[in-house]
Structures are given as C-alpha cells and as structure tokens.
C-alpha positions as a Markdown table, in Angstrom:
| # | Residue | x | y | z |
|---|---|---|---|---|
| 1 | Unk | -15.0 | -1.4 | -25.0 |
| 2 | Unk | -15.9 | 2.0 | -24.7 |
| 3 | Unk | -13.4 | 4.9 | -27.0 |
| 4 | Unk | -12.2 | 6.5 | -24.0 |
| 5 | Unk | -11.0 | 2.7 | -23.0 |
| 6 | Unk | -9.4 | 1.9 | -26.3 |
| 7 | Unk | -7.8 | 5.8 | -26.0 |
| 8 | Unk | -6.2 | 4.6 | -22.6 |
| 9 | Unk | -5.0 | 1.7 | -24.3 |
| 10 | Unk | -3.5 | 3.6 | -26.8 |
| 11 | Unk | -2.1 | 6.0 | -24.4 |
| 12 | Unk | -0.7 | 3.5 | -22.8 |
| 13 | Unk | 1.3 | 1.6 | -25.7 |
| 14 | Unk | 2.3 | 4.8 | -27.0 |
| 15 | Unk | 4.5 | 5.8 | -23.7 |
| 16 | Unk | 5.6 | 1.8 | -23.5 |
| 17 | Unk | 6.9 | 2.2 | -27.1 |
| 18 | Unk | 8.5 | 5.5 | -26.3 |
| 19 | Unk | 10.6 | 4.2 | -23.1 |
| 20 | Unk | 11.7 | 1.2 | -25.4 |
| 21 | Unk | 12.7 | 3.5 | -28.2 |
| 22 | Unk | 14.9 | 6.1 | -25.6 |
| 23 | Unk | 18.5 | 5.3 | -25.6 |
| 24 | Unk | 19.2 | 3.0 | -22.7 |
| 25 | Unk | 15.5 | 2.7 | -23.3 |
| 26 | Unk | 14.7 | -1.5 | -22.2 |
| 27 | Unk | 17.1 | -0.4 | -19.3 |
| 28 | Unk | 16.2 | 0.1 | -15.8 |
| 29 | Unk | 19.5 | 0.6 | -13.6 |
| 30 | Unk | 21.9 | 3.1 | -13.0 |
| 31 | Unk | 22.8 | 6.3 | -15.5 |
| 32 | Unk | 21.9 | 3.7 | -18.6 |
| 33 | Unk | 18.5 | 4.0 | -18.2 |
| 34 | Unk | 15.9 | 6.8 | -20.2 |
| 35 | Unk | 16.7 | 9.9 | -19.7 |
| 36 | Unk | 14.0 | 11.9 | -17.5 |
| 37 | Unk | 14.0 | 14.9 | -19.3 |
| 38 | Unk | 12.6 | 12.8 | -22.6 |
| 39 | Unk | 10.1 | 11.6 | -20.7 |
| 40 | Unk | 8.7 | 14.3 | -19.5 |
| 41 | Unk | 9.0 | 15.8 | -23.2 |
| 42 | Unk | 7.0 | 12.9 | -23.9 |
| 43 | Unk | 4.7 | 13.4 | -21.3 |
| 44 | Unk | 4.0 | 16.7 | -21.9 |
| 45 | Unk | 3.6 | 16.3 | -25.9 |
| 46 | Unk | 0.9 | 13.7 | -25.3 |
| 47 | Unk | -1.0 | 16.0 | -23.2 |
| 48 | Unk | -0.8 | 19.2 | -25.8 |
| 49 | Unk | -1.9 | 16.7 | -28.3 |
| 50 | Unk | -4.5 | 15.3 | -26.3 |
| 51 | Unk | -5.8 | 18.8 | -25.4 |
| 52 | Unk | -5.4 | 20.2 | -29.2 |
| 53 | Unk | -7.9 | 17.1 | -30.5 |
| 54 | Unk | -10.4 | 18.1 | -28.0 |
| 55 | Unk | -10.3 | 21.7 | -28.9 |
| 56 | Unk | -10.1 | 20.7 | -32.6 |
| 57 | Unk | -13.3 | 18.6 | -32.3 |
| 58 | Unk | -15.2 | 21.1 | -29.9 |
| 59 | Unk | -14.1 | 24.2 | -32.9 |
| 60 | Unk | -16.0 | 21.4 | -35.6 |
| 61 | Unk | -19.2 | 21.3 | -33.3 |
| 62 | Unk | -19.4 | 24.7 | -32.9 |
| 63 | Unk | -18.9 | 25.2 | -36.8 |
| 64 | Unk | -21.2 | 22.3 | -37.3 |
| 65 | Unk | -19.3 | 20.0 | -38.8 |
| 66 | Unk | -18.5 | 17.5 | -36.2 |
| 67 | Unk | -20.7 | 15.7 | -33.7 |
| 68 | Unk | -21.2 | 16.1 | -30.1 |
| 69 | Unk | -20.0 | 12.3 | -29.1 |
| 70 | Unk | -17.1 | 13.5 | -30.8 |
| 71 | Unk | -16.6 | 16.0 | -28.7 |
| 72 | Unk | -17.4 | 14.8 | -25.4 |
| 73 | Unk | -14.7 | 11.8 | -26.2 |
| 74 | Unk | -12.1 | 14.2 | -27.4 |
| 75 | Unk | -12.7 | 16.0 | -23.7 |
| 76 | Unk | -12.5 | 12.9 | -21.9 |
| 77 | Unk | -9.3 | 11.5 | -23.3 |
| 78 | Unk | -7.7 | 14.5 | -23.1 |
| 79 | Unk | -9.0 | 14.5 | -19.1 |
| 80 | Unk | -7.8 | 10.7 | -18.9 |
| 81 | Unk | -4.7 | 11.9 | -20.5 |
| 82 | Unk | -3.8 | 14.5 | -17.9 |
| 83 | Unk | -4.6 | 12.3 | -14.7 |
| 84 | Unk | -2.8 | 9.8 | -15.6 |
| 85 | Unk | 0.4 | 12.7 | -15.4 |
| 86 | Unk | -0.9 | 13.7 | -12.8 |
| 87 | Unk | -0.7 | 10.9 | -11.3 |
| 88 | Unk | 2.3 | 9.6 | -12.6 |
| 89 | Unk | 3.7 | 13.5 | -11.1 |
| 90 | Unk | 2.8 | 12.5 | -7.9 |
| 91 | Unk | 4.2 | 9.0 | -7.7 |
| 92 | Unk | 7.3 | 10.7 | -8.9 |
| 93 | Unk | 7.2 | 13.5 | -6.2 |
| 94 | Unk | 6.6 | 10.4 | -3.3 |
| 95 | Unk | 9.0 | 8.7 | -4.8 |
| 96 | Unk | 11.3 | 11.7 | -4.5 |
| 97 | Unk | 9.9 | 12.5 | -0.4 |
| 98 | Unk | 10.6 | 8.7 | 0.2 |
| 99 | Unk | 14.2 | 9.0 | -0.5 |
| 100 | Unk | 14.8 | 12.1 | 1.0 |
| 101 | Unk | 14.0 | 10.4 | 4.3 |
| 102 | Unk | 16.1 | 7.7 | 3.8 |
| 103 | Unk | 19.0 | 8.1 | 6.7 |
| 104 | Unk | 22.6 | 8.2 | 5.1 |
C-alpha cells in the first residue's frame, strides 16, 4: 500500500476517533449528537496540519536535508486531505439544499 494510502487511512481513523471522543459523540439523533462547530474545528485542524507537514518537508528539500519522495507525499496528503473536506463541504451544503426543499 502506497503512503498516501496508509495517510488516508490514518486520516480517516483519526476523524472516526474524534466523533467518538465528542460529547454525545457515538450519538446520531437529535441535539445529543456532536456538536458541528467541533467538527469543523477538527476539520479545519487536520488540514493546517496537513498543509504545515508539506511546507515543512518542502523547507528540508530546499535546505537539503529532506528528500524529494518526501516531499511529493507530504503534498499529496495534504491534497487528499483537503478533497476529502471538500467533499465532505459539499455533501454538507446538498444536504442542506435538500432540506430546504422539503415542503412544510
């Protein structure tokens, strides 16, 4: 499995284990359930850390002290990082349309 795969996979378990550590966090129904506002903290965290590995490995190759795979795989998991927001940003914002449709 290539880096960038086991980096989604981190990714991945790292925003499952933040939902199940919110309070109301295993919760899915009604005003118990995680708070949006955390999430998108969380969100929003992940892709400033993301982006700060990949500048911090680019600032060691142009020093000379890291290596270009280095780089290149810092810059794509910070890119996988901030599609999959993306994406999740627009599911949300659907999400949102659908309901405003809804007839009341």
């Amino acid at each position: 499995m290539s880096d960038l795969g086991l980096s989604a996979i981190k990714a991945y378990g790292g925003v499952a284990q933040t939902l199940g550590n919110l309070p109301g966090g295993k919760e899915t129904q009604g005003v118990g359930g995680p708070d949006f506002g955390a999430l998108l903290n969380t969100a929003v965290s992940t892709v400033t850390q993301a982006g700060g590995a990949a500048e911090s490995a680019v600032t060691n190759a142009a020093m000379g002290r890291g290596d270009l795979v280095d780089v290149v795989t810092a810059v794509a998991a910070a890119e996988a990082t901030m599609e999959t927001v993306i994406a999740v940003r627009d599911q949300v914002i659907s999400a949102y349309q659908e309901i405003m449709r809804m007839p009341i």
